[in-house]
Every structure is written in structure tokens, then in C-alpha cells.
N, C-alpha and C positions, 0 to 999 in steps of 0.2 A: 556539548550539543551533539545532534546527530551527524555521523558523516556522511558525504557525499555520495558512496557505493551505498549506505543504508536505504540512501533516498531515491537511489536509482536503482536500485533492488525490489525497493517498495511503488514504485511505477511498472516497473517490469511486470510483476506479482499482479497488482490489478488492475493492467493494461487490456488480459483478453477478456477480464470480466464487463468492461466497460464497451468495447468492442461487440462482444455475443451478446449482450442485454440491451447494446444503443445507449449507454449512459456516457456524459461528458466525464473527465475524469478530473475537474476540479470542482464538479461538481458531486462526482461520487465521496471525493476526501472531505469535501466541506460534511457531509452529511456523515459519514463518517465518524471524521471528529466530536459533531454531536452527538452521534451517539456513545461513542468509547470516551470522552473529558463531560461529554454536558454542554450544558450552552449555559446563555445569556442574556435577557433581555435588550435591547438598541433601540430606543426613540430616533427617527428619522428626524435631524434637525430644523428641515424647511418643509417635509408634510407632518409631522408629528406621528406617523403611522410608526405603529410597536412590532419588531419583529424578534426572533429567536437567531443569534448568531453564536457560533461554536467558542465554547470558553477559551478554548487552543484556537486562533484565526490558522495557522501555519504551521504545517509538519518542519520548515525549518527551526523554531523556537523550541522544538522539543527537545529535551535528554535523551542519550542514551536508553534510558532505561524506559521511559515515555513512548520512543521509537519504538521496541520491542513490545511492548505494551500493544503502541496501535495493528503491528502486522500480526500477533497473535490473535487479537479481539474482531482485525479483520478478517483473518480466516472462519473465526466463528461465526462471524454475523454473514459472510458468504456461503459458508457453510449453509446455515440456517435457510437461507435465502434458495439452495436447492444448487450452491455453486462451487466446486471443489480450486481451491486457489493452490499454486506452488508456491512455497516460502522462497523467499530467497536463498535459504542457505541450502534449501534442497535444489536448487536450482543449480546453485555454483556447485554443489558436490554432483549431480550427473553430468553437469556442463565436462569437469575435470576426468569424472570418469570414462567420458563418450571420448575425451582427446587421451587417454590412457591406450583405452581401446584401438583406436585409430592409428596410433604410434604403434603398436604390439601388429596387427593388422598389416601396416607398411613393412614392416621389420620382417616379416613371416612372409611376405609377399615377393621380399628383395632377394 
């Protein structure tokens, strides 16, 4: 399954989209997920009303490789959408670079 940094990487990533557009952000994965797995039909048991729910309910049940799937497929669909997203591993690689920096910086300062 996915890990815990995958999953917090992957909020990280489309935290300012949801932010600068006004979208809730369990709301932005649900919709998400339908589009990157698909959905599913769901009869409401006590109205009978039919709705479209995502075939993946949960970014926690996903794989590895599922994981990578959705933050890929979400950059596209952001993309598309007119929104440039940071992945997370570019993220953690400028994060490392900025405190490379920073240290070099001190060092040269001292």
C-alpha cells in the first residue's frame, strides 16, 4: 500500500490548487479518483436515488504503484485544467536543495 509521506506529499501537491480555485480537498480527491480509476454506480438504500461514486473510495487502499498513477494523472488533469502542480518529489528535491544552500551560505557567512 501507499506510504504515509506518499500521502502527505500528495496533499502537499494539491493543497494550493484547492486553495486558489476554492475547492475542498476531499472533495477535489473524490472527483479525482473518478476520473483517474472510474467510478461506479450506488443505489441510495433508503431514497433509491442512483449516484456515480469513485471505484477507488480511498487514496489509503491504493498501491504503490496506483499512488504514483494518481499524482501523475493529477498533474495532467491540473495541468489541463490551466494549473501547474509541484510533485512531490520535486518538492522534497528543492526542499534539500534550498537547505544545501543555506548550510553553504552559513558556512561562508561564519
Amino acid at each position: 500500500k501507499r506510504s504515509h509521506a506518499q500521502n502527505a506529499g500528495y496533499h502537499a501537491m494539491i493543497t494550493p490548487w484547492c486553495r486558489d480555485e476554492g475547492h475542498q480537498i476531499d472533495e477535489l480527491k473524490r472527483d479525482l479518483l473518478k476520473a483517474i480509476f472510474g467510478h461506479v454506480e450506488h443505489t441510495n438504500v433508503i431514497s433509491g436515488e442512483v449516484s456515480q461514486v469513485p471505484a477507488k473510495k480511498h487514496t489509503s487502499g491504493l498501491s504503490v504503484q496506483e499512488f504514483c498513477l494518481l499524482i501523475e494523472e493529477t498533474m495532467r488533469i491540473a495541468a489541463e485544467c490551466g494549473y501547474v502542480l509541484i510533485s512531490p518529489q520535486e518538492y522534497k528535491e528543492a526542499k534539500v536543495e534550498a537547505e544545501k544552500q543555506a548550510r553553504k551560505s552559513a558556512k561562508a557567512a561564519a
